[in-house]
KOLVEXLUM-434094 format. One record per atom (N, C-alpha, C): chain; x, y negated, z negated; residue number from 0; atom name. Coordinates in steps of 0.1 Angstrom, whole numbers, always signed. Each point is the difference from the previous one (the first is absolute). Layout:
<sites>
 ch    px    py    pz   i at
  A     X     Y     Z NUM CA
...
</sites>
This chain:
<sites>
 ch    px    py    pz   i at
  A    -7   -10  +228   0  N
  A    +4    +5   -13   0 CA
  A   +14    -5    -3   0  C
  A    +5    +0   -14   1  N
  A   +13   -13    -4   1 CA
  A    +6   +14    -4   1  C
  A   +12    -7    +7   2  N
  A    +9   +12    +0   2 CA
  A    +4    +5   -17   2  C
  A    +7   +17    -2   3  N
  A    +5    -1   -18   3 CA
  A    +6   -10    -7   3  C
  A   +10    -2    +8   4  N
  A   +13   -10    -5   4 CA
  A   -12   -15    -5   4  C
  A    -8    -2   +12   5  N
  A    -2   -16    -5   5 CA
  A   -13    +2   -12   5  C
  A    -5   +12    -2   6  N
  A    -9    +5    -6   6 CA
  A    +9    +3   -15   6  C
  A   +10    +1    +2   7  N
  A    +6    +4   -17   7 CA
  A    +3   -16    -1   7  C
  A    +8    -4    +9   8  N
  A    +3   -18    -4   8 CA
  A   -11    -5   -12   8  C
  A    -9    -3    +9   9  N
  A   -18    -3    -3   9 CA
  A    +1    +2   -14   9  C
  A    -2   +13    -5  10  N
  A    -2    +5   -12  10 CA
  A    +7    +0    -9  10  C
  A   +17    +3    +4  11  N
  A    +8    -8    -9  11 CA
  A    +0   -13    -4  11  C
  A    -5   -10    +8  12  N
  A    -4   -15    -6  12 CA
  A   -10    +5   -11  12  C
  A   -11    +4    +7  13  N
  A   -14    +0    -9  13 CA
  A    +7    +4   -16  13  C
  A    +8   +13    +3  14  N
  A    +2    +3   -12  14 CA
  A   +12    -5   -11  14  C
  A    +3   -13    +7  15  N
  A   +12    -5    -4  15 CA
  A    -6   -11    -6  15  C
  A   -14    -7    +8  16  N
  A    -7    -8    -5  16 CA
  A    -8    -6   -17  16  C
  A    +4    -7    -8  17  N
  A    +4    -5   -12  17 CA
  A   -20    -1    +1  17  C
  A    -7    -2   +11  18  N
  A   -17    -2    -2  18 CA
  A    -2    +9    +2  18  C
  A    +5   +15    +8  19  N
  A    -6    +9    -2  19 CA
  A    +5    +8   -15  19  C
  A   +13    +3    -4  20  N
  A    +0    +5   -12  20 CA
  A   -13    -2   -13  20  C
  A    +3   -15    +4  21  N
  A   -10    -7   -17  21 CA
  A   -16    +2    +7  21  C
  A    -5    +1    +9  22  N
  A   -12    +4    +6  22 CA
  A    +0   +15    -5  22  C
  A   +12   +11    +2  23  N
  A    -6   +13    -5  23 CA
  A    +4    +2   -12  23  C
  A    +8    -8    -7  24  N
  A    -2    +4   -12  24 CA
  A    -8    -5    -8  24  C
  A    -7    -9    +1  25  N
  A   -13    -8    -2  25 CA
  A    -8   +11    -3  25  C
  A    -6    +3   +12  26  N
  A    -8   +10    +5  26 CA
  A    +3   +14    -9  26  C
  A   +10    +2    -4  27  N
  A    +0   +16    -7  27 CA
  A    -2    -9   -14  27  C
  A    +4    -8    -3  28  N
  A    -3    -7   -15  28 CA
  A   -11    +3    -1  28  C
  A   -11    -8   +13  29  N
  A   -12    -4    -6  29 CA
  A    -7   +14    +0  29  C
  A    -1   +11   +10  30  N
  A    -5   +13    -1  30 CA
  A    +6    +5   -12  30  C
  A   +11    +0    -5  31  N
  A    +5    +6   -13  31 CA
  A    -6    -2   -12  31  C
  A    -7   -16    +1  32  N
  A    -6    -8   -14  32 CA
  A   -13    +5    +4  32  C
  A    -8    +5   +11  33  N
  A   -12    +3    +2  33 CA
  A    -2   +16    -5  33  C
  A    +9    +4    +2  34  N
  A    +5   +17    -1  34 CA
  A    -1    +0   -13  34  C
  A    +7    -8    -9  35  N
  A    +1    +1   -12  35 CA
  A   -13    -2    -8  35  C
  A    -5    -8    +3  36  N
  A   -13   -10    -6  36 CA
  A   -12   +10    +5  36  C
  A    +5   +11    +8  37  N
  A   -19    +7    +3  37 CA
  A    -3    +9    -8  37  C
  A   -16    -1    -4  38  N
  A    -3   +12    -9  38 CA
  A    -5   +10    +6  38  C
  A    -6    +2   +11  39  N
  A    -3   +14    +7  39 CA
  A   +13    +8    +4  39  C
  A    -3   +11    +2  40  N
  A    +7    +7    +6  40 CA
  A    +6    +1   +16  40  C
  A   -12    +0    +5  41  N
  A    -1    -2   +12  41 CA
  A    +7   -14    +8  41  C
  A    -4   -10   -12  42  N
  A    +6   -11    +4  42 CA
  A   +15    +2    +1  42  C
  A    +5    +1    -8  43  N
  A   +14    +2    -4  43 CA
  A    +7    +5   +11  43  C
  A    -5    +9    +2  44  N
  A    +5   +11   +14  44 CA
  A    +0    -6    +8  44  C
  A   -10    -7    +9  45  N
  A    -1    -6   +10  45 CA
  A   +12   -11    +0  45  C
  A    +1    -8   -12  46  N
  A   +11   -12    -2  46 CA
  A   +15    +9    +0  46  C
  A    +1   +14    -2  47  N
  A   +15    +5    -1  47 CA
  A    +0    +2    +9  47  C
  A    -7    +6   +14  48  N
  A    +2    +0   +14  48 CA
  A    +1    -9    +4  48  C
  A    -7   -12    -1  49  N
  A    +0   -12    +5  49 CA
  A   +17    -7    +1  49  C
  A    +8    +0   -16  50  N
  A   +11    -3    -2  50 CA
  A    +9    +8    +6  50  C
  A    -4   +13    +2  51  N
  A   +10    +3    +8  51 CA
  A    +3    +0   +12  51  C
  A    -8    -4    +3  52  N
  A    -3    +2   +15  52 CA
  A    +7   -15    +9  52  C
  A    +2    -8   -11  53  N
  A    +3   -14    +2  53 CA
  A   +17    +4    +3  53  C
  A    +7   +10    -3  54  N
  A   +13    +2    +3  54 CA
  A    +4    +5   +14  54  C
  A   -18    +4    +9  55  N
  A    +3    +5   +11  55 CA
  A   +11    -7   +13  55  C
  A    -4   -20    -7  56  N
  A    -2    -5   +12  56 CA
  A   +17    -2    -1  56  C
  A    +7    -4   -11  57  N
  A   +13    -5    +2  57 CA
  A    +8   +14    +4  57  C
  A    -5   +11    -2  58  N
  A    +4   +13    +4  58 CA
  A    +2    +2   +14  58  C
  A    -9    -3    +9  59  N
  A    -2    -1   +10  59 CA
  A    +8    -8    +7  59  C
  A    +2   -12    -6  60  N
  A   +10    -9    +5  60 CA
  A   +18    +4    +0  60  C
  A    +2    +9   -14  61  N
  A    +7    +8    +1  61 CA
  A    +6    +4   +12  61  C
  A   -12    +8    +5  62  N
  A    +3   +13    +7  62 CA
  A    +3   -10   +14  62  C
  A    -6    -9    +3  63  N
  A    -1    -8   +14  63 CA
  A   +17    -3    -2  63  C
  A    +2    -7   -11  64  N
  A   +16   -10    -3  64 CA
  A    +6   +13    +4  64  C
  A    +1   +15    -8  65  N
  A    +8    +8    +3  65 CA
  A    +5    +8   +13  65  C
  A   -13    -5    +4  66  N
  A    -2   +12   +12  66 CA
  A    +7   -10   +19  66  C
  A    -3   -16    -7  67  N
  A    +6    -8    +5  67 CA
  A   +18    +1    +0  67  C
  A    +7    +2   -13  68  N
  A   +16    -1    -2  68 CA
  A    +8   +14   +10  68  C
  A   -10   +12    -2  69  N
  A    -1   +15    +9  69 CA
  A    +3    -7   +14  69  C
  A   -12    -4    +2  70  N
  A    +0    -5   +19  70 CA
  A   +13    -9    +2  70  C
  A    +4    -8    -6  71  N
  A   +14    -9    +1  71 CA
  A   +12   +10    -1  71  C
  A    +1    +7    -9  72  N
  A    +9   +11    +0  72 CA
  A    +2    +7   +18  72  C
  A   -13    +5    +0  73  N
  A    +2    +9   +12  73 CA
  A    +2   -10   +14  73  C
  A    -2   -14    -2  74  N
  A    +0    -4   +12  74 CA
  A   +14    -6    +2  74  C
  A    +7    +4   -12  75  N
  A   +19    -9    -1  75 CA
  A    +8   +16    +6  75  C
  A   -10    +8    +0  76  N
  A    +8   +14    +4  76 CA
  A    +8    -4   +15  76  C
</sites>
């Protein structure tokens, strides 16, 4: 198992990364123009979870980068 610290590093690249930005904003584009463009109901819905759910991942990376700067803190104590 990789330790926090090298686990927030990781994910602060990822999310610093210029291919991953344009890969998820791509991706909420293209769910957004799908969302927009459906005529069921059902569909629609499925595409507004879908889009949101696309926010989980850089959130997550978030939480690793933050939870990573925490561990650095406590280990300068």
């Amino acid at each position: 198992m990789t330790d926090p610290i090298t686990k927030g590093d990781r994910a602060k690249a990822i999310l610093d990364s210029e291919t991953f930005q344009e890969a998820w904003e791509n991706a909420k584009l293209r769910v957004k123009e799908e969302w927009t463009n459906a005529k069921k109901p059902d569909e629609r819905e499925a595409l507004w979870h879908q889009y949101n759910s696309l926010d989980a991942i850089p959130r997550e990376l978030r939480v690793m980068r933050d939870a990573a700067a925490v561990n650095r803190k406590r280990k300068k104590r």
